[in-house]
TORGU-191634 format. One record per residue: residue in one letter; x, y, z of N, C-alpha, C in turn. Coordinates in steps of 0.1 Angstrom, whole numbers, plus 5000, padded with zeros to 4 digits. Layout:
BEGIN
AXYZXYZXYZ
...
//
This chain:
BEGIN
X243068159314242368109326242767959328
X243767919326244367759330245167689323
X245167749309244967669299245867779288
X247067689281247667739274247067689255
X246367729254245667669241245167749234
X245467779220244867839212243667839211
X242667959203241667949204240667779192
X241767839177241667669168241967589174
X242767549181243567409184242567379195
X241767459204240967469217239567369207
X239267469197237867389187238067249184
X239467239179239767129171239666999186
X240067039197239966969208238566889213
X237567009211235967009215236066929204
X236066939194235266849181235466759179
X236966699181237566529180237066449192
X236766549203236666459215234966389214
X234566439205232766419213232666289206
X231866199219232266059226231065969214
X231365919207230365829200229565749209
X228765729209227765619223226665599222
X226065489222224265459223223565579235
X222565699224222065709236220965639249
X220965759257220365689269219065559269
X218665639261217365569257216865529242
X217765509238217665429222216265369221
X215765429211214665299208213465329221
X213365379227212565349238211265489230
X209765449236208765509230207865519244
X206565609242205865579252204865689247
X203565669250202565689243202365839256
X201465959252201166059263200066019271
X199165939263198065869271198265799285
X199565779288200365679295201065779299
X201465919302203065969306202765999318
X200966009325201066109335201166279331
X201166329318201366459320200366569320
X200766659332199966739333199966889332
X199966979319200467069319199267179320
X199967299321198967419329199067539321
X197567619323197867739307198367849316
X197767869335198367949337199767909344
X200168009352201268009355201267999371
X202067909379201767889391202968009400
X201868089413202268219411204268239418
X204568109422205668079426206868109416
X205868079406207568079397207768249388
X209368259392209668409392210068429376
X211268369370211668379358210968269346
X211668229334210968249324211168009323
X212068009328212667869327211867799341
X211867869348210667809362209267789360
X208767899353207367909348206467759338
X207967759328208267669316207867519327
X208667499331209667379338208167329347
X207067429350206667389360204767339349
X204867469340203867449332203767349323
X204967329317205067199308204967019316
X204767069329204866879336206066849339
X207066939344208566889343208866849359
X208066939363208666939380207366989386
X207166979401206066999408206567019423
X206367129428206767199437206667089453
X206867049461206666989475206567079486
X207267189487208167279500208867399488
X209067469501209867559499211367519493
X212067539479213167519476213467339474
X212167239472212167119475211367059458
X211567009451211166949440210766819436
X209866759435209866649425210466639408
X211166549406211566559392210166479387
X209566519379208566419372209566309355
X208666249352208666179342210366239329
X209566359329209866409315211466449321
X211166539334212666609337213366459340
X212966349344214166259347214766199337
X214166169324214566169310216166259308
X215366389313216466469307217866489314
X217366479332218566449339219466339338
X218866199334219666069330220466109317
X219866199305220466229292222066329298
X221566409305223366499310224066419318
X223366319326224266239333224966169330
X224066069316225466049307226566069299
X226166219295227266299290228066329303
X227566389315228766379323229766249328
X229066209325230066059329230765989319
X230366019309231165969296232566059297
X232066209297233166259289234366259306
X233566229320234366219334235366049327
X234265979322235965879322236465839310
X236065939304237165929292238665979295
X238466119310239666169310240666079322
X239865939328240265879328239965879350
X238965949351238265969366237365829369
X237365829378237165689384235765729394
X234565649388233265689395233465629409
X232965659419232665629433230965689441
X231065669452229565669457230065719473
X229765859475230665899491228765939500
X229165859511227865899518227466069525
X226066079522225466159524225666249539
X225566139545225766169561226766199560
X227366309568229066329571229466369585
X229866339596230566389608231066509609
X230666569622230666689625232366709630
X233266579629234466599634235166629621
X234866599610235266599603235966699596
X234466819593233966969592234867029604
X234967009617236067059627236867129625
X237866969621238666969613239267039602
X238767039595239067149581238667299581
X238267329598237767459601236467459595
X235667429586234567439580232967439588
X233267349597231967339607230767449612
X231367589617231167709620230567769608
X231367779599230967869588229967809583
X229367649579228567659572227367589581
X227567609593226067599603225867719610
X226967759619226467879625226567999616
X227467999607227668119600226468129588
X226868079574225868109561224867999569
X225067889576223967869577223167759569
X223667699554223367649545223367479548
X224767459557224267309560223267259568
X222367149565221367079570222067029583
X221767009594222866969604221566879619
X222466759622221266719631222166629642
X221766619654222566509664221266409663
X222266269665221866169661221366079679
X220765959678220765909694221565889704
X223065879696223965859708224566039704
X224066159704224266289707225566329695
X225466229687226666299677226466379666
X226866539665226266579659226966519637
X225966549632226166519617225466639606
X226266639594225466739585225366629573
X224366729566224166629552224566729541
X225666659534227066719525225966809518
X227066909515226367019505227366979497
X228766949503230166929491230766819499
X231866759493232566649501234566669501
X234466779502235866729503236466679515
X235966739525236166689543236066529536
X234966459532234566289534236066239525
X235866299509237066229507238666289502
X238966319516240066359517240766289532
X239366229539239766129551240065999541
X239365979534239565809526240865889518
X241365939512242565939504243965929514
X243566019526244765999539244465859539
X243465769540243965619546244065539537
X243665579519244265499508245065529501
X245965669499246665679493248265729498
X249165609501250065629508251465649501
X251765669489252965639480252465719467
X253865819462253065859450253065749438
X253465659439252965549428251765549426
X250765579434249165559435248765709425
X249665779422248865889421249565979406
X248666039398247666109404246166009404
X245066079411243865969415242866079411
X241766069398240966139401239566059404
X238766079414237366049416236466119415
X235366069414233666169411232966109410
X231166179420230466089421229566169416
X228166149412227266199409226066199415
X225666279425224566249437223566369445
X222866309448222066459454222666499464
X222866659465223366749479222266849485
X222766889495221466949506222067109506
X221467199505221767329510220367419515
X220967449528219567539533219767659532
X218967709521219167859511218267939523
X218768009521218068129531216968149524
X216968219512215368219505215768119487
X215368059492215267899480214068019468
X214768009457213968059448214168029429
X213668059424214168069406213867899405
X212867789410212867649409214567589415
X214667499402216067439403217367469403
X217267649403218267709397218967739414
X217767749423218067769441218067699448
X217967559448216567469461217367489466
X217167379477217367269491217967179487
X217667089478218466969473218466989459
X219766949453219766919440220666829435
X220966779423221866669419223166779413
X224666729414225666769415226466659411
X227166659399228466599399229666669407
X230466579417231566639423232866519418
X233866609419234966519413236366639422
X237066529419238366549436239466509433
X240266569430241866459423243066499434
X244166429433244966429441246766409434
X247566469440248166509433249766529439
X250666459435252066489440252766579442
X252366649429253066809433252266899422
X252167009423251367119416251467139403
X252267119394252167069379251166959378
X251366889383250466719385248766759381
X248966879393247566909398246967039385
X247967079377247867229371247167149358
X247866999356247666909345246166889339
X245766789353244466759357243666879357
X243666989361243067099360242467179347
X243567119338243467239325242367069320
X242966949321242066849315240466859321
X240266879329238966919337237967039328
X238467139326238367259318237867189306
X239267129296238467089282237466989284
X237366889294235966809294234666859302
X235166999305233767049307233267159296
X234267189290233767279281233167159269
X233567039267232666909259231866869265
X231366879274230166869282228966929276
X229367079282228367169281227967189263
X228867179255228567189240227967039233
X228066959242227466829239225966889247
X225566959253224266939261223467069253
X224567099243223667229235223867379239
X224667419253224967499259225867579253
X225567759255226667839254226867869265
X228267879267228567849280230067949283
X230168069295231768199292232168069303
X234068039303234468049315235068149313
X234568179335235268319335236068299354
X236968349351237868349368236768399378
X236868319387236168299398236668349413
X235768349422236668369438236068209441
X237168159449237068019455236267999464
X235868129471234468119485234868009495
X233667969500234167879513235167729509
X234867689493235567589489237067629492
X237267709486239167779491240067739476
X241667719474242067719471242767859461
X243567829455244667909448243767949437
X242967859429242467959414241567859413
X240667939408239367879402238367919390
X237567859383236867899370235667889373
X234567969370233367919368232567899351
X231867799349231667809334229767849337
X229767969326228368019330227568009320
X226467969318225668009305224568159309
X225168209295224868339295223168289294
X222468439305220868429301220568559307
X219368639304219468749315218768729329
X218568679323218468559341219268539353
X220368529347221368479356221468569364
X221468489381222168589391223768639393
X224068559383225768629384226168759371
X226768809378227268929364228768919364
X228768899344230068859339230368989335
X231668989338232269109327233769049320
X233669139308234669079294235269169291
X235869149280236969199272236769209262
X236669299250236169279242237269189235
X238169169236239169099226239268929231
X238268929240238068799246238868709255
X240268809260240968739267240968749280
X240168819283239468829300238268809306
X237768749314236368719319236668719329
X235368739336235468709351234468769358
X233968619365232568669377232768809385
X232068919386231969009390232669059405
X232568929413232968859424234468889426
X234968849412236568819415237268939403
X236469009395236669089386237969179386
X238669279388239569359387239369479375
X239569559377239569649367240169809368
X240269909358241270029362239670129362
X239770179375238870239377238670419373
X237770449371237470619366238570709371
X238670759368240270869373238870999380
X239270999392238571099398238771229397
X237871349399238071489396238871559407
X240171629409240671659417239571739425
X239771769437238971939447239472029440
X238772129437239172279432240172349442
X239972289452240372369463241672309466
X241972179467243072049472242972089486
X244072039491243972019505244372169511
X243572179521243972329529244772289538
X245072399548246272369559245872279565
X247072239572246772129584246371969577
X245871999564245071889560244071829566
X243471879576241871799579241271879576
X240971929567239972009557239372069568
X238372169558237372259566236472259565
X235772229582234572199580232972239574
X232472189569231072209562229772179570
X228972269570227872269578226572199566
X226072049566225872039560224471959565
X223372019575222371969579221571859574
X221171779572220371639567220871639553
X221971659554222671609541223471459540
X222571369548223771219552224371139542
X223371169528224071049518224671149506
X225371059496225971109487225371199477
X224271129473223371209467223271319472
X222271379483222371509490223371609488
X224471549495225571589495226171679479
X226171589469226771679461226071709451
X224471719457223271819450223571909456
X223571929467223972079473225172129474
X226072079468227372169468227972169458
X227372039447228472049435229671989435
X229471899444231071809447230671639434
X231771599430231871499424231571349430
X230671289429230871179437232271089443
X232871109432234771039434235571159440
X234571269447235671369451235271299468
X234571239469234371249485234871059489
X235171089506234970909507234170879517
X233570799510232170739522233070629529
X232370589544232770509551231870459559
X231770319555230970189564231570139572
X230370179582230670109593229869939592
X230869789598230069679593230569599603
X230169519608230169389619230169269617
X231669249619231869109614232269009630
X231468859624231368779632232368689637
X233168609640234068539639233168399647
X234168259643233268129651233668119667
X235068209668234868189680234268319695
X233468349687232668469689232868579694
X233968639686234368749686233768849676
X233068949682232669039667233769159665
X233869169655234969279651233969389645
X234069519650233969629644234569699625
X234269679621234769739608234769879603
X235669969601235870069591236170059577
X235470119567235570049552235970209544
X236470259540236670349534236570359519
X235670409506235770409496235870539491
X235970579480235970669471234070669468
X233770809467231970799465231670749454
X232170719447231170689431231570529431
X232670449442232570339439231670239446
X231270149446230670019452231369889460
X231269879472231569769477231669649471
X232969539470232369429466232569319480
X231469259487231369189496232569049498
X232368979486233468899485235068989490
X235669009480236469089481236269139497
X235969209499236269199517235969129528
X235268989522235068869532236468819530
X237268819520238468729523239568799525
X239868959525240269019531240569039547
X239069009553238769029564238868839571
X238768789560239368609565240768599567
X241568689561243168649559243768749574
X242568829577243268919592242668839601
X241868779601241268719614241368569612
X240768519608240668379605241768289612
X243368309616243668269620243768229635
X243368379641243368389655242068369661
X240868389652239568409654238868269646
X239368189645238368099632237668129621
X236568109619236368139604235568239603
X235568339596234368419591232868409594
X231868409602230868359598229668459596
X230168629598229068709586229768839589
X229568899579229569049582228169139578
X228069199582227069269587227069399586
X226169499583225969649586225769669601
X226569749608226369779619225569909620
X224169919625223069989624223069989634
X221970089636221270119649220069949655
X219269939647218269849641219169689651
X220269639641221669579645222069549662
X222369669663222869749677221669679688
X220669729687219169709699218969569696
X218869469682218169339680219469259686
X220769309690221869229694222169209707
X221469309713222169399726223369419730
X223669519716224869529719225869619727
X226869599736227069679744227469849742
X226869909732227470009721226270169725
X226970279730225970409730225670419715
X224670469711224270499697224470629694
X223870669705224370829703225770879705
X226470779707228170849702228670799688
X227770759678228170709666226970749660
X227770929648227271009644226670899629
X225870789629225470749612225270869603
X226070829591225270939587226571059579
X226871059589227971159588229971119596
X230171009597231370889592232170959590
X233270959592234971009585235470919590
X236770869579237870729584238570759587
X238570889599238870879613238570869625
X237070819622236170799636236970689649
X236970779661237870719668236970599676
X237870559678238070429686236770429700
X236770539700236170569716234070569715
X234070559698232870559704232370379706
X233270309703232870159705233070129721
X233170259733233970239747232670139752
X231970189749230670129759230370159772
X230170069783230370069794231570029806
X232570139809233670109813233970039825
X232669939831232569859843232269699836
X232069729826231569559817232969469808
X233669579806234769589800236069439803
X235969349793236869239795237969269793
X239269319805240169399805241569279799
X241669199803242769079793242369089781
X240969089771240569089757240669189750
X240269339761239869449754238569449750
X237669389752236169369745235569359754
X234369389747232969389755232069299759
X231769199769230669089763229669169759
X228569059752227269129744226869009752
X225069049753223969019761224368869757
X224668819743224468679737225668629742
X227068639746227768569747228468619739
X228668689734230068679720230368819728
X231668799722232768979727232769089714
X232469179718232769309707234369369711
X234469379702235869429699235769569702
X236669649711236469799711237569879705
X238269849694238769919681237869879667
X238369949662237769919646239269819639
X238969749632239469689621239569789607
X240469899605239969989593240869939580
X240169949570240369859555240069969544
X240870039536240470109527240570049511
X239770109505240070059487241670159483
X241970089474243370159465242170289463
X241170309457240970429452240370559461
X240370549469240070599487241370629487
X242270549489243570569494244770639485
X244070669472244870749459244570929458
X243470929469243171029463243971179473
X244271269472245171369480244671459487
X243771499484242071569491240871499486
X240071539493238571479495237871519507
X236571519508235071539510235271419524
X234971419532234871309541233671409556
X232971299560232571319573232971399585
X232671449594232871489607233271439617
X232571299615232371229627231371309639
X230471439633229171479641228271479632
X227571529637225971519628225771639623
X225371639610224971779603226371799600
X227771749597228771799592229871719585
X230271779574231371699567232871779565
X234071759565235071839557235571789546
X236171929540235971939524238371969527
X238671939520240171949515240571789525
X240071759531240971639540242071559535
X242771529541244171449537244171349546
X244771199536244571099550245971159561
X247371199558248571269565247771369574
X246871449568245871519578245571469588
X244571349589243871319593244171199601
X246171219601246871099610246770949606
X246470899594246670809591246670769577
X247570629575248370589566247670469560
X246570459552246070349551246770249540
X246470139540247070019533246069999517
X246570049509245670019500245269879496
X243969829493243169699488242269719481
X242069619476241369569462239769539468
X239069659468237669639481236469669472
X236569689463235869769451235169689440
X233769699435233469569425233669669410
X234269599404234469659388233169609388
X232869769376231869789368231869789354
X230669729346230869739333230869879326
X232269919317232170029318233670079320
X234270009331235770009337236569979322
X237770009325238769989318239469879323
X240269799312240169659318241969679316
X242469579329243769589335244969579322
X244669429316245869389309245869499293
X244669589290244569659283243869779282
X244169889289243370019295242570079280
X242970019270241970129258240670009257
X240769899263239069849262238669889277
X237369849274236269849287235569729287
X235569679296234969589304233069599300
X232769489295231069489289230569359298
X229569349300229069289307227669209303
X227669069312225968999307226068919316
X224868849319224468809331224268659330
X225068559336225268419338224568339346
X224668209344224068119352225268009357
X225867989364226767929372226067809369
X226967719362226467569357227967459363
X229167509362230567469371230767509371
X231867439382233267569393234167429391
X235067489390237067409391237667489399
X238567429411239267479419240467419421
X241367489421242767429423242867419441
X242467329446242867369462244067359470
X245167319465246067309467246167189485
X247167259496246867159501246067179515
X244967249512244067309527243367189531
X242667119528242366969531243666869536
X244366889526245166739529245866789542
X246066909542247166969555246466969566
X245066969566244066999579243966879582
X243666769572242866619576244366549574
X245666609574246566499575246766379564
X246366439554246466319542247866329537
X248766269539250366229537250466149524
X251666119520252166009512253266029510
X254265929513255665909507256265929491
X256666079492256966089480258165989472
X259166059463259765999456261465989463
X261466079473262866069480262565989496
X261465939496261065839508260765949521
X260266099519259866229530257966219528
X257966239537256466249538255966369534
X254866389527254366569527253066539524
X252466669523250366639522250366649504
X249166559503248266559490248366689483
X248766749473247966819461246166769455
X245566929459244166859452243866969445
X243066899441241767019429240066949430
X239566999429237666949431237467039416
X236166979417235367019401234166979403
X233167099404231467009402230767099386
X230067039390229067049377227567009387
X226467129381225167139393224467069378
X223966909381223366839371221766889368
X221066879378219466989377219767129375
X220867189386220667349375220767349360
X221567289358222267319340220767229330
X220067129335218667089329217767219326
X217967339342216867489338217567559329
X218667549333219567699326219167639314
X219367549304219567509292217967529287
X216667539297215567599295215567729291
X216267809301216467949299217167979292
X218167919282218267969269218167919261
X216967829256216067769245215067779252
X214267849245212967859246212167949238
X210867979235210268099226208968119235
X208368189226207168249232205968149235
X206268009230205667899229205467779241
X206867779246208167699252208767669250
X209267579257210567489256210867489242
X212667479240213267449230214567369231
X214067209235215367149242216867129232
X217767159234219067089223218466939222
X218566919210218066749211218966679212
X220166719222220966569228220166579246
X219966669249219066649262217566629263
X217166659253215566659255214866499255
X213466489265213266389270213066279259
X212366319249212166289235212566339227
X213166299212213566299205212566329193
X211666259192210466299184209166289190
X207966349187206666319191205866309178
X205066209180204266149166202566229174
X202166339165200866369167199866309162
X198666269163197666239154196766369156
X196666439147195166529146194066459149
X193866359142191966349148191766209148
X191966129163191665999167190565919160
X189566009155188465939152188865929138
X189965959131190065919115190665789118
X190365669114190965539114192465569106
X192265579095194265599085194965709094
X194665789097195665839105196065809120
X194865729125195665659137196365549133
X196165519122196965369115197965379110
X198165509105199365539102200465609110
X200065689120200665729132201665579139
X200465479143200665389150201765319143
X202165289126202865249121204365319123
X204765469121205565509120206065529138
X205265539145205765499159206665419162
X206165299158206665139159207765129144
X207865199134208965189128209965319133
X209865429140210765499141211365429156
X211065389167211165309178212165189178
X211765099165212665019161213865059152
X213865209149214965239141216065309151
X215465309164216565339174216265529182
X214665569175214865699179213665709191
X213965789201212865789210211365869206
X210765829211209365859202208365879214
X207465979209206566009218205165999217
X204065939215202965929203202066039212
X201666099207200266189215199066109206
X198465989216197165949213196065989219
X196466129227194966149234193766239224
X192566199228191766199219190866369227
X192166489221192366599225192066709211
X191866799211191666859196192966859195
X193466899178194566909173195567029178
X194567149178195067229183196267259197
X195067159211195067139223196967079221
X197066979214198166869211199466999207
X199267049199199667129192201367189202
X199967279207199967389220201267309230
X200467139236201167109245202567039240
X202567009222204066979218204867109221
X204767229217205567319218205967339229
X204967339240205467369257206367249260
X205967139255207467029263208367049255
X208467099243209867129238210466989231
X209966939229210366749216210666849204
X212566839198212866919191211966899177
X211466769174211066759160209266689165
X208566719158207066709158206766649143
X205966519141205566449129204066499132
X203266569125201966569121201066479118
X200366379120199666259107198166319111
X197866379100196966439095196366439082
X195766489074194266459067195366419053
X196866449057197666389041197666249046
X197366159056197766089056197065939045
X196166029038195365919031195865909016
X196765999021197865989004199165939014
X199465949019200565879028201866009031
X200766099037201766219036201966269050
X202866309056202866389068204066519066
X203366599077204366699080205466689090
X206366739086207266699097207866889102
X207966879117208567049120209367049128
X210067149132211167159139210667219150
X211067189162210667249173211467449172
X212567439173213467559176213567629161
X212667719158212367789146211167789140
X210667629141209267619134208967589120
X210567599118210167519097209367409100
X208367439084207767259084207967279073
X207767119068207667089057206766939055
X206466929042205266839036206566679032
X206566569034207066469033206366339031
X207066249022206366109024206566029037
X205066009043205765889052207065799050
X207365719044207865659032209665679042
X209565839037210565909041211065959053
X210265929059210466009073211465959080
X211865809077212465789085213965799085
X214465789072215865859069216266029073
X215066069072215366239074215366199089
X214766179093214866189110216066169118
X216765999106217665919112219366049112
X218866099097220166179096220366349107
X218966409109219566529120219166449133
X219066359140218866359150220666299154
X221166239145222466199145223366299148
X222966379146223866529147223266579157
X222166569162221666679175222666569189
X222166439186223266369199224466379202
X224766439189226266499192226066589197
X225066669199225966879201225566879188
X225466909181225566969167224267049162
X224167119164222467199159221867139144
X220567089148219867019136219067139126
X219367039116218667149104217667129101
X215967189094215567139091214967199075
//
């Protein structure tokens, strides 16, 4: 996946690199009586998974709006703690911080085609006209912003290569904002942007990108797959995403068992089930013979009652795709029955046929009945048998009305302004198109045919990759494994984008023979508040929180059991103020709370190590515990502060502490 590197030589990489450095908050203390914290025994009924619940119970965050967050106290601790591991280990590889504005021009987005897709289409950009009527969005991503400043700063490859990255909040309007920080509206985002003479240059920077993100995430405590990615609306030639496994995660990874393949579900590949031939194969003529097969419309049905194989038949979606310049296209989709659509995979399919003549993508759609009436679309329903589909449904039932008919386009206007297309756009999977007989629709109602041939059935489809491997599949570069699966959290993405920006926004430079040609780039973010939850969602127990102690807000928390014992608040108070000055962050719980109460709320904020000063304190004894397992043990004051000094030294690195 980028990167020509052994798996040792890959370790030995991660382990020499991790950055020696004062942490964020050395030495700094603060009493709970003083934090502001307010934590809750139930559960507020918003939060869906196990790291939301946590995040929201423990005082970390507090809800404002829909998909909209306060960071409180504790979580901003912990977001300044990754921000400086991301920015350590961003310029060590030698990236150069910058600060790109929020606001961004709608000429811009134009420009790079992008505009449409992510206002009218997904919909995600925040977008507003300003007093003198200009419209503007607020960045979700920046490469439109800085790919105008590199066209007007970077004119000669002497300048280059150039990597920048800023670290800053972005806006996205989620259709349903959910899971806390893991969905909002706004969140914090490292983005980084390099530029590049020629595609080695850029292949360079890329695989460097990889190893300092894989020291990132193992400096923040994280297990973390990269696995090959689809590039989505960002674009480019290849991309990675690094996921921390949780079962949480909305993404599904699938692997190899030998470990040399991953990949988001999205972009997956795999050798799919060898289907059962017809008993019958194809009969004459090849458009099989028809089956009388009354409210039998779905798959299921279908081969309860006859005994057909799911991979013996091909189902065919019908789906409506949008374009920006408001064209809707009709879709025919053809699969083999036992397989599943995968949506990506035919958004950029269906981007690489249209997109140039049509603009950009901006939805596809099931074309329903429901669809049809909420569109007004120019379309009879009752000449489109749902239900009962074969991928040879002709052309004629999209005619409509043969007096409305835009005779130069061929299309139909619709009530809204946009034109329907009156052909289908038809797209089959390789495994639909492998097969020599099969089960397929009528194109009437109550009937399907059984032997059909696509040569039957007059057409010659193009086989594509339309299909989402399952875990289960047999995997390409080695057909005797299968493909196993577990469920991620998208924490970064690396994209090689080659030169779709610089070519669109005109960013030039005088190469080495004195010819002009566009920028080589690559982008890379890292989602700084998601990776704060994810790293909840996998540390944690039945308790709470279990932070890696290079992120966690505190480092230690000094408890007193019982305020009203004078020596133990005197001695609390002592080891506070000597662990403080020995450079470790310190937390004192002086509220005058039962022991228990304190207890309860150390575990829920997750402070990897807990000091007890309790009833040993009159011999000069405390306990000391670990947050993530729960060893304690009995110690001298005396002592505490050497044992503390030696594993917390190792948790700021990445390094799991012992106790």
């Amino acid at each position: 996946m980028g990167l020509d590197v052994c798996p040792g030589h890959l370790r030995g990489l991660l382990q020499e690199s991790v950055i020696a450095s004062a942490p964020v908050f050395a030495g700094t203390s603060m009493r709970v009586s003083r934090l502001m914290l307010v934590t809750l025994r139930e559960t507020p009924a918003e939060a869906e998974i196990t790291s939301h619940k946590l995040l929201l119970r423990a005082g970390y965050i507090r809800r404002l709006s829909s998909g909209i967050y306060a960071y409180l106290p504790l979580l901003w601790r912990v977001l300044q703690k990754i921000t400086a591991i991301v920015r350590q280990e961003m310029d060590a590889t030698g990236a150069l911080e910058t600060l790109l504005p929020q606001l961004q021009p709608a000429e811009l987005w134009e420009r790079s085609g992008r505009w449409a897709g992510y206002t009218a289409g997904e919909g995600i950009m925040f977008h507003l006209t300003d007093r003198q009527g200009r419209e503007l969005g607020l960045g979700p991503t920046h490469e439109e912003v800085i790919t105008t400043l590199a066209a007007d700063l970077l004119r000669s490859y002497r300048q280059l290569p150039v990597n920048l990255y800023q670290i800053q909040t972005k806006f996205r309007d989620e259709i349903r904002p959910r899971f806390g920080l893991m969905r909002g509206r706004e969140f914090i985002m490292k983005d980084a942007y390099s530029f590049h003479g020629d595609e080695d240059s850029l292949r360079q920077t890329y695989s460097e990108m990889d190893l300092a993100y894989r020291r990132i995430f193992q400096r923040c405590g994280l297990r973390t797959v990269a696995v090959e990615a689809d590039s989505g609306a960002i674009g480019g030639s290849a991309s990675q995403e690094f996921m921390v496994t949780a079962e949480a995660g909305e993404d599904l990874i699938l692997t190899s068992a030998d470990g040399s393949y991953a990949a988001n579900q999205e972009r997956a590949v795999s050798v799919p089930p060898e289907a059962v031939p017809l008993a019958s194969g194809a009969r004459a003529g090849g458009a099989g013979e028809p089956l009388s097969t009354p409210g039998q419309s779905s798959i299921e049905q279908l081969c309860g009652a006859h005994g057909f194989e799911a991979g013996q038949l091909v189902k065919v979606l019908l789906l409506l795709a949008r374009c920006a310049d408001g064209q809707l296209q009709p879709l025919l989709i053809s699969l083999r029955g036992d397989q599943q659509l995968n949506e990506v995979k035919l958004a950029n399919a269906v981007s690489a046929l249209l997109a140039e003549s049509h603009g950009a993508l901006l939805s596809i759609d099931p074309l329903t009945p429901d669809l049809v009436r909420n569109d007004k679309l120019p379309l009879d329903l009752g000449a489109i048998p749902f239900g009962y589909l074969g991928p040879d449904l002709a052309d004629a039932v999209l005619a409509g009305d043969p007096s409305i008919r835009d005779g130069a386009s061929g299309a139909l206007p619709s009530a809204s302004g946009t034109r329907l297309v009156r052909s289908f756009l038809r797209l089959t999977d390789a495994t639909a198109a492998e097969l020599a007989a099969f089960v397929c629709g009528a194109n009437a109602r109550d009937g399907h045919r059984v032997g059909a041939s696509w040569a039957g059935l007059g057409l010659r489809p193009e086989p594509l990759d339309l299909r989402a491997a399952q875990s289960g599949d047999r995997c390409l570069h080695d057909p005797d494994q299968c493909l196993q699966s577990a469920r991620g959290i998208e924490v970064g993405h690396i994209f090689q984008l080659g030169r779709k920006y610089s070519e669109a926004l005109e960013a030039r430079f005088t190469n080495e023979s004195g010819a002009e040609e566009a920028l080589w780039m690559g982008c890379y973010g890292i989602g700084v508040s998601r990776l704060a939850q994810a790293a909840v969602e996998q540390h944690h127990d039945a308790d709470g929180i279990c932070w890696p102690e290079a992120i966690a807000p505190f480092e230690v928390i000094v408890v007193i059991a019982n305020t009203q014992e004078a020596v133990q608040v005197e001695l609390a108070e002592t080891l506070y103020a000597e662990l403080g000055a020995a450079g470790l962050e310190v937390l004192l719980d002086d509220r005058s709370e039962r022991a228990g109460v304190k207890f309860k709320d150390a575990d829920l904020i997750g402070i990897p190590w807990r000091v007890v000063v309790g009833r040993g304190a009159a011999t000069g004894q405390v306990e000391l515990v670990r947050r993530a397992g729960g060893e304690k043990r009995e110690l001298a004051a005396s002592a505490l502060r050497a044992v503390l000094e030696a594993e917390i030294v190792r948790g700021r690195a990445g390094v799991p502490a012992q106790a």
